[in-house]
C-alpha positions as CSV (number, residue, x, y, z in Angstrom):
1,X,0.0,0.0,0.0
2,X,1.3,3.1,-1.3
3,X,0.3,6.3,0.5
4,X,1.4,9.9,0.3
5,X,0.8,12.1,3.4
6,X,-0.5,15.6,3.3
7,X,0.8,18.3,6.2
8,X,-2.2,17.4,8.5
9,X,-1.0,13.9,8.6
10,X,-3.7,13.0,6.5
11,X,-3.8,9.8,4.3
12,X,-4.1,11.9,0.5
13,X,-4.7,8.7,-1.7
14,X,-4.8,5.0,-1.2
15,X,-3.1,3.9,-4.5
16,X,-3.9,-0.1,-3.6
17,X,-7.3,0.1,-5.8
18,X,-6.1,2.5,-8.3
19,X,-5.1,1.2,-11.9
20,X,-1.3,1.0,-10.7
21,X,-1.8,-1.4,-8.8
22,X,-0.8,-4.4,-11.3
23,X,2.4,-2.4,-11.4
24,X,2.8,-2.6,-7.8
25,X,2.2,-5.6,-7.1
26,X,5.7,-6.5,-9.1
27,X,7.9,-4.1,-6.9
28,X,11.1,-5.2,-5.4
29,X,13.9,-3.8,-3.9
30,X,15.3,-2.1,-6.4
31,X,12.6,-0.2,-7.6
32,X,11.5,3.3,-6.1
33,X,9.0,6.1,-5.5
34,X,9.7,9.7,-5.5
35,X,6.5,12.3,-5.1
36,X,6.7,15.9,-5.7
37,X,5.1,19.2,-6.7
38,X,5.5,20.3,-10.5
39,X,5.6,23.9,-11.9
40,X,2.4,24.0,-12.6
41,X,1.1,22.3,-9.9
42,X,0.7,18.7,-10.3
43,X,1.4,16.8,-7.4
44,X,3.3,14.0,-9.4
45,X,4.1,10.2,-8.0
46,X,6.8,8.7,-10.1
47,X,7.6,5.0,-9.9
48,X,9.4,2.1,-11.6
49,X,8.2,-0.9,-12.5
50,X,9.9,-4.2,-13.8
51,X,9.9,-3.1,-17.0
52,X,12.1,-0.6,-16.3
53,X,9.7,2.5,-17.6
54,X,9.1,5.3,-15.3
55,X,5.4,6.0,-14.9
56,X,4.1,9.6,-14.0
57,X,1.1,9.7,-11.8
58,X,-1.5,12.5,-11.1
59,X,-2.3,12.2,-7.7
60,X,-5.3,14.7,-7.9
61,X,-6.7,13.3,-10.8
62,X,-5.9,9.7,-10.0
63,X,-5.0,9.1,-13.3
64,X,-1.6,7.7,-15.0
65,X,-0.4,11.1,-16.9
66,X,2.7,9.7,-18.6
67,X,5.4,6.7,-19.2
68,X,9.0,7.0,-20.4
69,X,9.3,3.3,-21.7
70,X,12.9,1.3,-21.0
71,X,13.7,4.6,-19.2
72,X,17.2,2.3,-18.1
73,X,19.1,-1.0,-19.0
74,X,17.9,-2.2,-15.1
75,X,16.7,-1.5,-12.1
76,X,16.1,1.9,-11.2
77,X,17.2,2.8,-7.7
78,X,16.6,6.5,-6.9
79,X,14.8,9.7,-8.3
80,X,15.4,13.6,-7.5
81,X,13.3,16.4,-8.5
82,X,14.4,19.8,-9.0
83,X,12.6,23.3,-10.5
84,X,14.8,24.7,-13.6
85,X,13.7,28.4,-13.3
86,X,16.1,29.6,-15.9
87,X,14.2,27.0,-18.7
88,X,10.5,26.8,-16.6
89,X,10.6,23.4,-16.2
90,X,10.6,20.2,-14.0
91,X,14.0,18.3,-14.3
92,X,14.1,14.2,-13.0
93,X,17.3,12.7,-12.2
94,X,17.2,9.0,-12.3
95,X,19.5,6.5,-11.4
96,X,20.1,2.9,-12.2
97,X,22.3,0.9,-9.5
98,X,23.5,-1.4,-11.8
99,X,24.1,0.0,-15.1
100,X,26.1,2.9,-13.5
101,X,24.2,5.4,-15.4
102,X,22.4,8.7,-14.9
103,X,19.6,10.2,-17.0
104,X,18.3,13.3,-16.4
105,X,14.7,14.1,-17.8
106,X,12.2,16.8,-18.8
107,X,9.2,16.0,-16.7
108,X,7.2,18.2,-19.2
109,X,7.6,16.7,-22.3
110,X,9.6,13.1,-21.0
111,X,12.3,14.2,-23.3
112,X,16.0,13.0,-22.5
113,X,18.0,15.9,-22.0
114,X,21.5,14.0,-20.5
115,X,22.6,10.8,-20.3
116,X,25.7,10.0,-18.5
117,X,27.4,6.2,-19.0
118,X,29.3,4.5,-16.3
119,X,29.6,7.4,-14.1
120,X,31.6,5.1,-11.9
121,X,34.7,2.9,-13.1
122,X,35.0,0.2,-10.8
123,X,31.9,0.0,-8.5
124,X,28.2,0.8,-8.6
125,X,25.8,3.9,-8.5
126,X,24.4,4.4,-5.3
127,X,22.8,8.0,-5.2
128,X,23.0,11.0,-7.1
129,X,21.4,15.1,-6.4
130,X,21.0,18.1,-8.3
131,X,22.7,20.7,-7.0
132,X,21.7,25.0,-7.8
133,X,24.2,27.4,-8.4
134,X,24.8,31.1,-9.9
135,X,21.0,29.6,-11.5
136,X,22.6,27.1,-12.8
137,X,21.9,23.1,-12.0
138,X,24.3,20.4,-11.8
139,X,24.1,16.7,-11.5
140,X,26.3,15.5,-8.0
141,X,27.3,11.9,-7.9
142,X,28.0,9.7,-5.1
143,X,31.5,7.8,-4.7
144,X,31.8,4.3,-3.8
145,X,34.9,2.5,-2.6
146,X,35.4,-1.4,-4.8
147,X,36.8,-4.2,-3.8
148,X,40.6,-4.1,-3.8
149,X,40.3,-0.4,-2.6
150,X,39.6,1.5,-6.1
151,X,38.2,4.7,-4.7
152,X,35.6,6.3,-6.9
153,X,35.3,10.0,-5.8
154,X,31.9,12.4,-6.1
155,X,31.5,13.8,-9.1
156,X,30.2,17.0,-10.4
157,X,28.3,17.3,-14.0
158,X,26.9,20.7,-15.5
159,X,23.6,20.3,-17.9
160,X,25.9,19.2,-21.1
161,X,26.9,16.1,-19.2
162,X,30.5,17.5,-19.0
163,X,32.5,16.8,-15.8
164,X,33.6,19.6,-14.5
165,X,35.2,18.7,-10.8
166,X,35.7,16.0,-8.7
167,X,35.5,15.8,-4.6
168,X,38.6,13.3,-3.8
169,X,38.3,13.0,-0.2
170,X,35.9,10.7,-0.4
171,X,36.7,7.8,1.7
172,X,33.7,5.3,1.8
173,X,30.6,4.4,0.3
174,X,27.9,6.6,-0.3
175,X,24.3,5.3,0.6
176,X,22.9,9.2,0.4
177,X,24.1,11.9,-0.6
178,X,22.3,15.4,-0.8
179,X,23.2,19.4,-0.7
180,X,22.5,22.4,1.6
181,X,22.5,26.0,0.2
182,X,23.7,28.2,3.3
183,X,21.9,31.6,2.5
184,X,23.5,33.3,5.8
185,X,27.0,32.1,4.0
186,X,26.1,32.0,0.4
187,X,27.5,28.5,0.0
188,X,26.7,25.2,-1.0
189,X,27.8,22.2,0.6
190,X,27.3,18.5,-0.1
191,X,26.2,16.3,2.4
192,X,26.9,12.4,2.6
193,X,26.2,9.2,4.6
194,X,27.8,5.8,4.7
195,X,28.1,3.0,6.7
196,X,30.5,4.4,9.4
197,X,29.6,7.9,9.7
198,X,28.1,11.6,8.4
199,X,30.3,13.7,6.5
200,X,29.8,17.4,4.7
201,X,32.1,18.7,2.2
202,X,32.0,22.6,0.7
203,X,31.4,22.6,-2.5
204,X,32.9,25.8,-3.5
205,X,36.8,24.9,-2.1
206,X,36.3,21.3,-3.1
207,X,37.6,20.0,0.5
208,X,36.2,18.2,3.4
209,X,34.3,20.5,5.6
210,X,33.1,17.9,8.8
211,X,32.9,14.4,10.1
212,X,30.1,13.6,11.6
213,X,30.9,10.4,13.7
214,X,29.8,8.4,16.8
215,X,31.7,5.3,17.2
216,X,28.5,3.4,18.7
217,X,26.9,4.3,14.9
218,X,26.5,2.0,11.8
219,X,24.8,2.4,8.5
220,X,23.6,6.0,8.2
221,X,20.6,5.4,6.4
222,X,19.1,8.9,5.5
223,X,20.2,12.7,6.2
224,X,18.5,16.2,6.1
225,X,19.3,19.8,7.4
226,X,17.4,21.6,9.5
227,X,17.8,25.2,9.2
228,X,14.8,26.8,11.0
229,X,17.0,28.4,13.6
230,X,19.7,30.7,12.0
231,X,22.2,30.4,14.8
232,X,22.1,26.9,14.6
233,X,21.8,24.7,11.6
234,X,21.0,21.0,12.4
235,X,22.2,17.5,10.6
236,X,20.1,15.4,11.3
237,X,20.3,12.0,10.3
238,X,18.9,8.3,11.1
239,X,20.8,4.8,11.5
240,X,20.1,1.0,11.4
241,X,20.8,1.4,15.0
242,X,17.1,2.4,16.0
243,X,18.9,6.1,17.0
244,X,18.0,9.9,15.4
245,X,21.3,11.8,15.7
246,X,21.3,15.9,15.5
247,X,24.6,17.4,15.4
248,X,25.4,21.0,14.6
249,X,26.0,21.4,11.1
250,X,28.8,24.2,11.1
251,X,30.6,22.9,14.0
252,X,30.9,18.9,13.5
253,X,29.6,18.4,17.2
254,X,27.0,16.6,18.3
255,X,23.4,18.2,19.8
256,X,21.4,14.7,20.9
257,X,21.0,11.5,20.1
258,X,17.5,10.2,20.5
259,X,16.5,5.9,20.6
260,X,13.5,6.0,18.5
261,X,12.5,2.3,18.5
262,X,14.8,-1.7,18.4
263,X,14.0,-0.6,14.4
264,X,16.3,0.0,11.6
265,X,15.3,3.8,11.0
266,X,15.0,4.8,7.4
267,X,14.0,7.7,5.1
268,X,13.6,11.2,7.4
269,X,11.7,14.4,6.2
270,X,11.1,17.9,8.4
271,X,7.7,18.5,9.4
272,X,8.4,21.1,11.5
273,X,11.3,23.0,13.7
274,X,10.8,20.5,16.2
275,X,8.7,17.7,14.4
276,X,9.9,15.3,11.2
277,X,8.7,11.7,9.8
278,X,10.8,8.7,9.7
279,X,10.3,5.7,8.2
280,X,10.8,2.4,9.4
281,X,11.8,-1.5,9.1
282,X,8.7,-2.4,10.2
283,X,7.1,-0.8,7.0
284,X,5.5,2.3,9.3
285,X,6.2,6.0,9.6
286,X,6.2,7.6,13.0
287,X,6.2,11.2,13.5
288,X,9.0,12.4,15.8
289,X,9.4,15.2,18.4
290,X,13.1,15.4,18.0
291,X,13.0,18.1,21.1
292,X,11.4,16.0,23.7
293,X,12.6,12.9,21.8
294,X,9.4,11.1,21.2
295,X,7.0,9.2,19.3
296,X,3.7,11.1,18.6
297,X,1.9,9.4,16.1
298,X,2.1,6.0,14.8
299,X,1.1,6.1,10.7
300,X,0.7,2.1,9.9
301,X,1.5,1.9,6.0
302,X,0.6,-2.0,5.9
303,X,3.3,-3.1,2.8
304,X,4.2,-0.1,2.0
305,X,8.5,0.1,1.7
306,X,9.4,3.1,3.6
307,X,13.0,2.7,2.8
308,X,13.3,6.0,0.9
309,X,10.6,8.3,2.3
310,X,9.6,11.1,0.5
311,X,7.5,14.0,1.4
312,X,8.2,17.6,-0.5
313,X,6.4,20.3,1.1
């Protein structure tokens, strides 16, 4: 059961009887969901399905809008969304884990602006962002670390699918990686998690900027910034380890550390200063006071894979 949830915690559409549901039903791991907000207004779901087309869904209308048909050679493992305001129009990054490739797409017309082979030498394509600068966008990629110690590093594409810099201090693999525009400092940074720990990195020197670490933490699932309170920017992020960690962004130290549940914690999203969703093992979401550090509301999703939680405002 796929459901997308409104800011009054409200249940928006129960896909399970809609006319994807054939498509659903042949979900695995690989595949993925990404919902969003379009230029004019569409509140779009996009999904995969196992024959590797990306399907556009109106989730207003109810109705299937649009398909891009053999979109990649395989599975496609992760979708990002991002407003062109230069062009007016809806850009789609997807990713394929095992063909190493990126595509990036006009959600307007489904044309295929950029496609960029084999990204990665010697290991595999685990997450990708857009990134805005000076109005321009550019396509971030994450690094990965192969057997016998090839180290891929991030790497940084403009809209021609030329690569124009590389981040080399890049020292483990990349589960998620995502940026943060600073509009106190006027900088972008790049924001990472792995299996070991948290890191940031400015974008503008091309250096490490922090570590994020706790030795008692593994497998740093998902990550987000918090920047609601100007003299303090949070990272917060969630682990396999059940735990919500919050650490200053600027500093590299750590604010709290909250056990949420004996769950592996998954995809995070702000609701509020104090308030933001999680999603869990156990296939439901639970809404978080991060302050107080507790559960508020339980939101039971039946078979729904909350691995990569969603929610644009």
């Amino acid at each position: 059961m796929i459901k997308i949830i409104t800011m009054n915690i409200q249940f928006l559409k129960d896909l399970t009887s809609c006319d994807i549901n054939d498509s659903l039903k042949e979900l695995h791991f690989q595949n993925t969901f990404y919902a969003f907000k379009s230029i004019n207004d569409i509140l779009y779901l996009i999904y995969s399905n196992k024959n590797l087309s990306i399907i556009f869904h109106n989730l207003i209308d109810n109705k299937k809008i649009g398909e891009i048909k053999n979109a990649h050679l395989y599975d496609i493992s992760h979708f990002r969304h991002k407003y062109d305001k230069i062009n007016h129009r809806d850009l789609l990054l997807s990713i394929s884990f095992l063909d190493n490739n990126i595509k990036l797409w006009n959600v307007n017309n489904l044309e295929c602006l950029i496609n960029i082979q084999k990204v990665n030498t010697y290991g595999f394509l685990l997450s990708g962002c857009l990134l805005e600068e000076n109005e321009q966008i550019y396509i971030i990629t994450s690094n990965v670390v192969f057997w016998g110690a090839c180290v891929e590093s991030i790497k940084v594409y403009d809209l021609t699918g030329n690569n124009i810099k590389e981040i080399n201090d890049s020292n483990n693999d990349t589960f998620s990686i995502d940026v943060y525009y600073d509009k106190k400092l006027l900088k972008n940074y790049i924001i990472t998690s792995n299996n070991e720990y948290t890191k940031s990195y400015d974008y503008n020197n091309n250096e490490s900027y922090h570590k994020y670490y706790d030795y008692k933490s593994r497998e740093h699932r998902s990550i987000i910034i918090n920047d609601y309170d100007k003299d303090l920017i949070k990272l917060i992020e969630s682990s396999s380890d059940g735990n919500i960690r919050i650490w200053d962004f600027h500093k590299g130290l750590s604010s709290k550390k909250t056990k949420i549940i004996n769950e592996e914690l998954y995809g995070i999203c702000l609701w509020s200063n104090d308030f933001i969703f999680v999603g869990c093992k156990d296939k439901n979401i639970r809404l978080v006071d991060v302050k107080e550090g507790k559960i508020i509301k339980l939101i039971t999703s039946n078979n729904s894979i909350n691995e990569y939680l969603t929610i644009e405002k």
